[in-house]
C-alpha positions in Angstrom: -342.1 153.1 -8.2 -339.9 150.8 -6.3 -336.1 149.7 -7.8 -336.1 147.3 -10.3 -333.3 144.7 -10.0 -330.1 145.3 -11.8 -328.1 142.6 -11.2 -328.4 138.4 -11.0 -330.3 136.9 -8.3 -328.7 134.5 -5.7 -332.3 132.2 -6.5 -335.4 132.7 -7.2 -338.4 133.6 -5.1 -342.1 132.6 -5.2 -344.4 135.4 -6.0 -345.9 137.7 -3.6 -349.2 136.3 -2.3 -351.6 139.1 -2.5 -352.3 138.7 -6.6 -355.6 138.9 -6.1 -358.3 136.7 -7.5 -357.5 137.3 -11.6 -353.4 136.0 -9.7 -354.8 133.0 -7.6 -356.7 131.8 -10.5 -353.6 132.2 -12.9 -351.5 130.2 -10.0 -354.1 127.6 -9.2 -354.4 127.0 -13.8 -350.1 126.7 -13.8 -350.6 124.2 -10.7 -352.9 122.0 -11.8 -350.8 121.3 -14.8 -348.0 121.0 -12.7 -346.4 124.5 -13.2 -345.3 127.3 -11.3 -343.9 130.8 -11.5 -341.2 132.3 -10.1 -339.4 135.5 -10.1 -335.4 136.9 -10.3 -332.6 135.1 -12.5 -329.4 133.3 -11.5 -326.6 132.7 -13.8 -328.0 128.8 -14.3 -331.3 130.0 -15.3 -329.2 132.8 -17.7 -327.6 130.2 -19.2 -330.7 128.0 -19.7 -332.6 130.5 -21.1 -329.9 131.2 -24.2 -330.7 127.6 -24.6 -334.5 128.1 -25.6 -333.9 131.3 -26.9 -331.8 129.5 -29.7 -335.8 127.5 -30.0 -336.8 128.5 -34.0 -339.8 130.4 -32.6 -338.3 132.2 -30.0 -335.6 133.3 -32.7 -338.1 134.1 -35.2 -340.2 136.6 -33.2 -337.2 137.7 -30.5 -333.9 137.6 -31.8 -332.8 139.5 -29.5 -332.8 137.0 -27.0 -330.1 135.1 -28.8 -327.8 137.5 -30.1 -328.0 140.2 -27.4 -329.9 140.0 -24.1 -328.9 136.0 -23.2 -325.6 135.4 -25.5 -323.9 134.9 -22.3 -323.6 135.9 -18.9 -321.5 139.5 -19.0 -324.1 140.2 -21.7 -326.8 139.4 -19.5 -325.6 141.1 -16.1 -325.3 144.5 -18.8 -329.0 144.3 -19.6 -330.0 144.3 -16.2 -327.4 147.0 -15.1 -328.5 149.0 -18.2 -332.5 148.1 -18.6 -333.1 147.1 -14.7 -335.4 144.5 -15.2 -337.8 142.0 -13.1 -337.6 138.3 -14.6 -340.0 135.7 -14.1 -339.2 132.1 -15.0 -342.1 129.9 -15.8 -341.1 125.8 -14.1 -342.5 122.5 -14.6 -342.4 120.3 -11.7 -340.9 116.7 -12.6 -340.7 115.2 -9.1 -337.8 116.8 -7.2 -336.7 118.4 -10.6 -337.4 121.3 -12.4 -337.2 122.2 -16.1 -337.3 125.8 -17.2 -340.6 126.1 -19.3 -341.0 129.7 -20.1 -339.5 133.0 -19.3 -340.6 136.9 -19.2 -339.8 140.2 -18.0 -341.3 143.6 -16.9 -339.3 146.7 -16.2 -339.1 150.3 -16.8 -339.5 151.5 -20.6 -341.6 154.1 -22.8 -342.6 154.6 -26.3 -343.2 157.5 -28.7 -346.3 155.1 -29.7 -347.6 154.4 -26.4 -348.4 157.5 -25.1 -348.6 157.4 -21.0 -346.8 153.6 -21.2 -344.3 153.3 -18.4 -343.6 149.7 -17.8 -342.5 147.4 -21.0 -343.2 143.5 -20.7 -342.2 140.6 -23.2 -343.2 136.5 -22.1 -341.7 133.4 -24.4 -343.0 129.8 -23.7 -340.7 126.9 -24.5 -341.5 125.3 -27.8 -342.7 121.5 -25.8 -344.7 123.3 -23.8 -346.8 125.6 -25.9 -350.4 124.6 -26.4 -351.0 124.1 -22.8 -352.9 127.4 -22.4 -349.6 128.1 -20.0 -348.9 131.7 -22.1 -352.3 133.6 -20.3 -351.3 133.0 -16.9 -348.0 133.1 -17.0 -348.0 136.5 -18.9 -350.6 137.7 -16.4 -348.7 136.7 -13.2 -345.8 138.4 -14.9 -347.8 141.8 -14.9 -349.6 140.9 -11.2 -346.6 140.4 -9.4 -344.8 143.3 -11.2 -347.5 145.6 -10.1 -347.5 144.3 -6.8 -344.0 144.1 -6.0 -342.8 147.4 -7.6 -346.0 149.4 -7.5 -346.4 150.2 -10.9 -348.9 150.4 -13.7 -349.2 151.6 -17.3 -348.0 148.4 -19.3 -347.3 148.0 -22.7 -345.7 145.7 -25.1 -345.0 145.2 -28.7 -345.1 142.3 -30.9 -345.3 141.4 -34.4 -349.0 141.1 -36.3 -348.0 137.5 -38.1 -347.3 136.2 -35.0 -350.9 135.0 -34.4 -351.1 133.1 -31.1 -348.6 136.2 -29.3 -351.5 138.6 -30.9 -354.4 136.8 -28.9 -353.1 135.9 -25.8 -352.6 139.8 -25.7 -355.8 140.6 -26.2 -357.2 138.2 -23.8 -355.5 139.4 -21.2 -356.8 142.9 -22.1 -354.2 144.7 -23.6 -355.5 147.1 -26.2 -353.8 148.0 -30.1 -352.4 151.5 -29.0 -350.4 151.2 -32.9 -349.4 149.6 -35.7 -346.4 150.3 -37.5 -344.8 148.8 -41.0 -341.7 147.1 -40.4 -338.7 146.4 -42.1 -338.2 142.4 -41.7 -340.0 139.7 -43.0 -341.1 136.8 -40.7 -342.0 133.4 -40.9 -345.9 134.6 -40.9 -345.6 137.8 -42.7 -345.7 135.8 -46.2 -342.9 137.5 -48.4 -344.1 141.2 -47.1 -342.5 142.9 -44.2 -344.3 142.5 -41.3 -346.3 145.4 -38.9 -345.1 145.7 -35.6 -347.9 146.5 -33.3 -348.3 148.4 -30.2 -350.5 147.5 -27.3 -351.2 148.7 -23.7 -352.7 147.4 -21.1 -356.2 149.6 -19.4 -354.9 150.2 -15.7 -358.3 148.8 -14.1 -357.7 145.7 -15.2 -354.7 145.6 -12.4 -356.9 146.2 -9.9 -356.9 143.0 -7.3 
């Protein structure tokens, strides 16, 4: 396993271009919609991101986000020092601008419920631009270049079951139910009940390129 970065990026880079074919075809989708992925974090994108993450889905499902991880920029510099993670911001092309459409992670992480799981990975698409079909391809270029760039494998992730559209992109991509667990908040979906928090990981041969 290669170091993970622990610190803000001066800007962000493109991805690596050996993603093979499941990669390309992810890249070429995002394209022809007029996106594009790209990986590290600067303090603008930091502060950008707290924006969406303030989004009422984003807050709903990942709190977190909001009142921990992105609540401003010492907090965020922390994470990374602490967590070391890889970020991946998800851009939509608007002539010579760009406007931050999505953002994810992947980094080091285990769990008692995911036996053999070694690399933790979370994705959140900007409320005016979900229903694109831009979650899949992003989240998978997320895991590609992660794999490629750091040599790892062994994903896994965790999510809530009332979140329903989070729950299939997961499965298309392949990732398996590895648990399920009660929890102890109630969500937006959960209807009154708290919701199950479920465990999934991701079959190693599906990383091969």
């Amino acid at each position: 396993m290669r170091a993970f970065p622990n610190d803000f990026s001066d800007a962000v880079s493109p991805l690596p271009k050996s993603l093979g074919q499941s990669g390309n075809e992810a890249v070429n989708k995002l394209a022809g919609r007029g996106y594009e992925v790209r990986s590290g974090l600067t303090p603008g994108l930091a502060d950008q991101i707290l924006t969406m993450s303030h989004e009422p889905g984003i807050m709903e499902y990942c709190y977190r986000d909001s009142k921990q991880r992105f609540v401003d920029q010492a907090a965020t510099k922390h994470w990374l020092q602490q967590k070391r993670r890889a970020v991946f911001v998800l851009l939509k092309n608007d002539g010579d601008a760009q406007e931050l459409a999505g953002y994810g992670w992947a980094g080091p992480g285990s769990s008692s419920h995911v036996p053999g799981g070694e690399i933790t990975f979370a994705v959140r698409v900007g409320e005016s631009h979900q229903g694109k079909g831009l979650a899949a391809p992003f989240s998978w270029l997320i895991i590609a270049a992660t794999a490629a760039t750091f040599d790892v494998k062994n994903f896994w992730l965790e999510t809530w079951a009332s979140n329903g559209g989070a729950v299939h992109v997961y499965h298309k991509l392949g990732f398996q139910d590895a648990a399920k667990e009660p929890g102890e908040r109630l969500t937006a979906g959960s209807e009154g009940a708290p919701d199950t928090r479920i465990y999934m990981s991701l079959p190693n041969d599906l990383l091969v390129t």
